[in-house]
C-alpha positions as CSV (number, residue, x, y, z in Angstrom):
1,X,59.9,-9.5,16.3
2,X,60.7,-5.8,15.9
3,X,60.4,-4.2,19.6
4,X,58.7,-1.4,18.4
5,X,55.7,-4.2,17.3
6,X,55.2,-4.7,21.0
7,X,53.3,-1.6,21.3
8,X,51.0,-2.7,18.9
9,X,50.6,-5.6,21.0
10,X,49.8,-4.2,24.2
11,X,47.5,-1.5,21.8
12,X,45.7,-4.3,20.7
13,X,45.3,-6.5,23.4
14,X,44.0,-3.2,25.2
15,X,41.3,-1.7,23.0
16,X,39.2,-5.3,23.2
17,X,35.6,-3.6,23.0
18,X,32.2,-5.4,22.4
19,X,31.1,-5.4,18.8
20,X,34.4,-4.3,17.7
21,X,35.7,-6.6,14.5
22,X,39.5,-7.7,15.4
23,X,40.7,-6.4,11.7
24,X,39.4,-3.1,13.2
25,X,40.7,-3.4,16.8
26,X,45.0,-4.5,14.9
27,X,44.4,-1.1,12.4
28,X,43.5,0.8,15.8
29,X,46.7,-0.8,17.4
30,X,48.7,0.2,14.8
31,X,47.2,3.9,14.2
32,X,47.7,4.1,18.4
33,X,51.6,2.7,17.8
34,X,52.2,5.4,15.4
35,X,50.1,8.4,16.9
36,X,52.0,7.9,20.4
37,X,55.6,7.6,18.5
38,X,56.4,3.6,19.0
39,X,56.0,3.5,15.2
40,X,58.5,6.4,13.5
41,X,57.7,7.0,9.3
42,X,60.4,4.8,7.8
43,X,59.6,1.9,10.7
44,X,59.7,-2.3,8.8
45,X,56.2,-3.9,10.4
46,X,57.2,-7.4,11.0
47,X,56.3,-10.2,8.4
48,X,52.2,-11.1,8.3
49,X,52.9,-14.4,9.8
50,X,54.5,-13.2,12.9
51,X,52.0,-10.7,13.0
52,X,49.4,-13.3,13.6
53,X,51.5,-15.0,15.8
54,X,52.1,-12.0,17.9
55,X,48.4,-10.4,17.9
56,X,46.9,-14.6,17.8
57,X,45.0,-13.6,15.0
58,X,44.5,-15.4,11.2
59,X,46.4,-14.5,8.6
60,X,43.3,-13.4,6.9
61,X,42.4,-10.8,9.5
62,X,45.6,-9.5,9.6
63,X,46.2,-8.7,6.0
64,X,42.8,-7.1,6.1
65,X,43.6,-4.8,8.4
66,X,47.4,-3.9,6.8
67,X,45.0,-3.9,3.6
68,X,43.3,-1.2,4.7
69,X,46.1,1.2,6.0
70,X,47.6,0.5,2.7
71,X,44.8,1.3,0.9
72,X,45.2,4.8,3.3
73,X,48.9,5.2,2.0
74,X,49.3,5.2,6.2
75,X,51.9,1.8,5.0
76,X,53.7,1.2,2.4
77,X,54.4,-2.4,0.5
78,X,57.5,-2.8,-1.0
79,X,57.6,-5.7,-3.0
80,X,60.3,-7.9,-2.3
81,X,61.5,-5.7,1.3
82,X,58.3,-5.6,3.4
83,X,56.1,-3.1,4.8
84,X,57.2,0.1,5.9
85,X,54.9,2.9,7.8
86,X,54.6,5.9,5.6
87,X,56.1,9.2,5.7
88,X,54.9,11.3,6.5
89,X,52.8,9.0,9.1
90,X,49.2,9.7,9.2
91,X,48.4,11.9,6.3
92,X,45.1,11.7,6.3
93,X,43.8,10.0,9.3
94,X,43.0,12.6,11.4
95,X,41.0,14.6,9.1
96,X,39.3,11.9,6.7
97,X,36.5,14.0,5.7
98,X,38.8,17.0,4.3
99,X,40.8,15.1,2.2
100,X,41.4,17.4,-1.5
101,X,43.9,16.2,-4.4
102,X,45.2,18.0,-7.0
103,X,44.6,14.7,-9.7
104,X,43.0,11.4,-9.5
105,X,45.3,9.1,-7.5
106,X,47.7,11.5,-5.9
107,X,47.9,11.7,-2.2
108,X,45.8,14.1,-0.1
109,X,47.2,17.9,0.2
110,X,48.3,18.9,3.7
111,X,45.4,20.3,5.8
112,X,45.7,22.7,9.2
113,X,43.1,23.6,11.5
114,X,42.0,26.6,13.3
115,X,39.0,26.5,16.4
116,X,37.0,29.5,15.5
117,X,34.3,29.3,18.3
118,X,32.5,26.8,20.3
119,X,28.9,27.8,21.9
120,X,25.7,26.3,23.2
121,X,22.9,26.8,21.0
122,X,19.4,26.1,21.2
123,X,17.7,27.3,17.9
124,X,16.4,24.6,15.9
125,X,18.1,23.8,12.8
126,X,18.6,20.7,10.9
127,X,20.9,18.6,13.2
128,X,18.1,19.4,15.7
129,X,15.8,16.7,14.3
130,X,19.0,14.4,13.7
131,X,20.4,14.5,16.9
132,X,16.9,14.4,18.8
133,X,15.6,17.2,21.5
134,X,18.1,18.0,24.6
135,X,16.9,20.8,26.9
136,X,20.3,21.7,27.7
137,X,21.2,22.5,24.4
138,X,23.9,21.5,21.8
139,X,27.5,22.3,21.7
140,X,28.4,23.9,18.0
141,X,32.3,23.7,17.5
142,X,32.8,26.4,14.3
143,X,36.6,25.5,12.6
144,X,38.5,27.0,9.6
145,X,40.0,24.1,7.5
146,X,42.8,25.4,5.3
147,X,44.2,23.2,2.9
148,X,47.5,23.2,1.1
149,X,48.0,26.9,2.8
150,X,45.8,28.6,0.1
151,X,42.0,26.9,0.1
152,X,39.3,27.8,3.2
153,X,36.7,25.0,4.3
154,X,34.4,26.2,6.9
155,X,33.1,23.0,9.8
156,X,30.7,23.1,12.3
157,X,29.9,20.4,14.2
158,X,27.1,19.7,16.2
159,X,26.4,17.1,19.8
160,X,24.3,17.1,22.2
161,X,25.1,18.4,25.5
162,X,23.6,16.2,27.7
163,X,25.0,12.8,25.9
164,X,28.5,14.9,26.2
165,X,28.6,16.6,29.7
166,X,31.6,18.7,30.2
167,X,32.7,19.2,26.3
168,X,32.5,22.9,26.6
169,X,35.5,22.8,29.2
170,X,37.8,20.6,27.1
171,X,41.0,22.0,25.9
172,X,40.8,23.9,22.6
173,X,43.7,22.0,21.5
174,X,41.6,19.0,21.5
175,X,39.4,20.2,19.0
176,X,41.2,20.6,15.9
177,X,41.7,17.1,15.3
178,X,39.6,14.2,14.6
179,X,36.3,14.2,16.0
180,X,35.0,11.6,16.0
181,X,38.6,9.7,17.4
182,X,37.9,12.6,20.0
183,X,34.6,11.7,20.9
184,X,35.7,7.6,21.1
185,X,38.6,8.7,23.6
186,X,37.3,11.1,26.4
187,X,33.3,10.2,26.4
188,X,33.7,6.2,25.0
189,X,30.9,7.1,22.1
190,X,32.5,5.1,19.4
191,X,31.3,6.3,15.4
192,X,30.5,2.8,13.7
193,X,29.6,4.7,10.4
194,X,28.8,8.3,8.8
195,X,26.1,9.2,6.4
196,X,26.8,12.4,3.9
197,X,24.5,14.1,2.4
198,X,25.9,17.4,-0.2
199,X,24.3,20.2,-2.1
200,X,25.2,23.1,-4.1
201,X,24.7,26.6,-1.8
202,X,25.1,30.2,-1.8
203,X,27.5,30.9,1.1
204,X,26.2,33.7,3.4
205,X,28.2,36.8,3.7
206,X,29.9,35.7,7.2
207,X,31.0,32.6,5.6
208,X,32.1,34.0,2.1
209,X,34.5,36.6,4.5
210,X,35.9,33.5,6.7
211,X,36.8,31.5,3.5
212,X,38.2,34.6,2.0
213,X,35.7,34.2,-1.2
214,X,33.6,37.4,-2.9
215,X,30.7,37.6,-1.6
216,X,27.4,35.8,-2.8
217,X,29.7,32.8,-3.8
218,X,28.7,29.8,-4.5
219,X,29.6,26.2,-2.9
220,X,29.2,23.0,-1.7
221,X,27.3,22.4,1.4
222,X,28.3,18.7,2.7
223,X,26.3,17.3,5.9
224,X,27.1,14.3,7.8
225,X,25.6,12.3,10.6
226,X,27.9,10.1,12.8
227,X,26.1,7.3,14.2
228,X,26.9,4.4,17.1
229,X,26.7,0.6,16.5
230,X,23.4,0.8,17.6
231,X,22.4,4.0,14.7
232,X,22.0,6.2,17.6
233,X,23.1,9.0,16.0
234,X,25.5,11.5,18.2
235,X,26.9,13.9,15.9
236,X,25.9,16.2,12.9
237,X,28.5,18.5,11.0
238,X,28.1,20.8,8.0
239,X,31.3,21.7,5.9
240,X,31.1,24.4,3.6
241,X,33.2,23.9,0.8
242,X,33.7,27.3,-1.5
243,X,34.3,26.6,-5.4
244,X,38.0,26.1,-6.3
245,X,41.1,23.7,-8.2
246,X,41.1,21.0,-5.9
247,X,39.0,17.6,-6.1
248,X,37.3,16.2,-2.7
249,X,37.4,12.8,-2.5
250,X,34.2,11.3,-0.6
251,X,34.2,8.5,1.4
252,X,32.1,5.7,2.2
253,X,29.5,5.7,4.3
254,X,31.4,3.0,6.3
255,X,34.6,5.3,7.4
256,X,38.1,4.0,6.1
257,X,39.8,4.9,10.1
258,X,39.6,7.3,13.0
259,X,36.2,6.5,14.1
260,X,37.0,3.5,16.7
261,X,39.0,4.3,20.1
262,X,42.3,3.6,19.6
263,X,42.6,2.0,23.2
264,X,39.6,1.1,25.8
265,X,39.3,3.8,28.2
């Protein structure tokens, strides 16, 4: 057994949660191995049978789970050497939802992420009758998602701030990651699944200046609802995405990583 593999171990035999499938809890270990530098890009996993003996899992659950970071180019199978974590590690993972190609099949461009503002609000909007009346109002985190250095997405994302006390003190550099991994880690509100809903939209004239477009542009308006085991649902976010050369690729409402904590806190 590589050494490195032990910190998937101890990942996985620390992020036991109720209602958490193992496959999930062994692609969470490994994500957690990789984020925190035990796993380097380049790094050999160990064969799948001494996988399951080292995680005590079936062979069946474990190649689901490398399946699936496979299937997120996160590994890499080698026919006839093994598997190999992917450089660079983590291309997508951390922003699933902004994930633009240049063809069918290629891998994701590279994304950055800039926090614009973060308020309380307490107009009522859509998210309002998603996310369910709070008298202390909702915390709206606006970000600029630029992709590939040359194409503007505009995200805001919506909670409520009595189910997340204290999110308007958090460190800025918190927020231009993954959300919903955020959420998982430092409040324990695990997204099961997301629901998207998109329509075509005129961009207003804040928005067309932010993503750098003429103004009275036209684009994509993409909201999603985040939702627990139990479908309470705890977050809303509308992405603005102007016209332009790049294809989006959607995902399933059943999201492919990032939405479990990668340990139990």
């Amino acid at each position: 057994m590589e050494p490195n593999f032990n910190h998937v171990v101890e990942e996985f035999a620390q992020a036991a949660m109720p209602g958490v499938p193992k496959h999930v809890r062994l692609r969470n270990a490994v994500l957690a191995a990789i984020r925190k530098g035990h796993l380097k890009p380049g790094d050999q996993l160990p064969p799948e049978q001494e996988v399951c003996k080292a995680v005590g899992l079936s062979l069946g659950t474990v190649q689901r789970a490398l399946g699936s970071l496979a299937n997120d180019r996160t590994l890499v199978r080698e026919q006839g050497r093994g598997t190999f974590i992917s450089k660079p590690a983590l291309p997508f993972d951390e922003l699933w939802q902004f994930r633009f190609v240049r063809r069918y099949g290629e891998a994701p461009l590279p994304v950055s992420v800039e926090l614009l503002d973060r308020n309380v609000v307490r107009e009522r909007q859509p998210w309002l009758d998603v996310l369910g009346h709070d008298d202390k109002g909702y915390c709206e985190i606006e970000r600029l998602v630029v992709v590939n250095e040359d194409f503007r997405c505009l995200s805001r994302f919506y909670v409520r701030m009595s189910r997340f006390p204290g999110i308007m003190k958090i460190a800025q550099a918190k927020l231009v990651g993954n959300m919903k991994r955020f959420l998982a880690e430092e409040f324990e509100a695990v997204t099961n699944t997301v629901e998207q809903f998109a329509t075509p939209s005129a961009l207003d004239r804040k928005t067309c200046a932010l993503l750098q477009v003429e103004t009275g542009s036209a684009g994509m308006l993409i909201n999603s609802i985040g939702r627990t085991v139990s479908q309470e649902a705890i977050t809303f976010q509308s992405m603005w995405v102007p016209a332009g050369d790049y294809y989006l690729e959607l995902n399933p409402a059943q999201p492919p990583s990032g939405f479990l904590p990668l340990s139990a806190r």
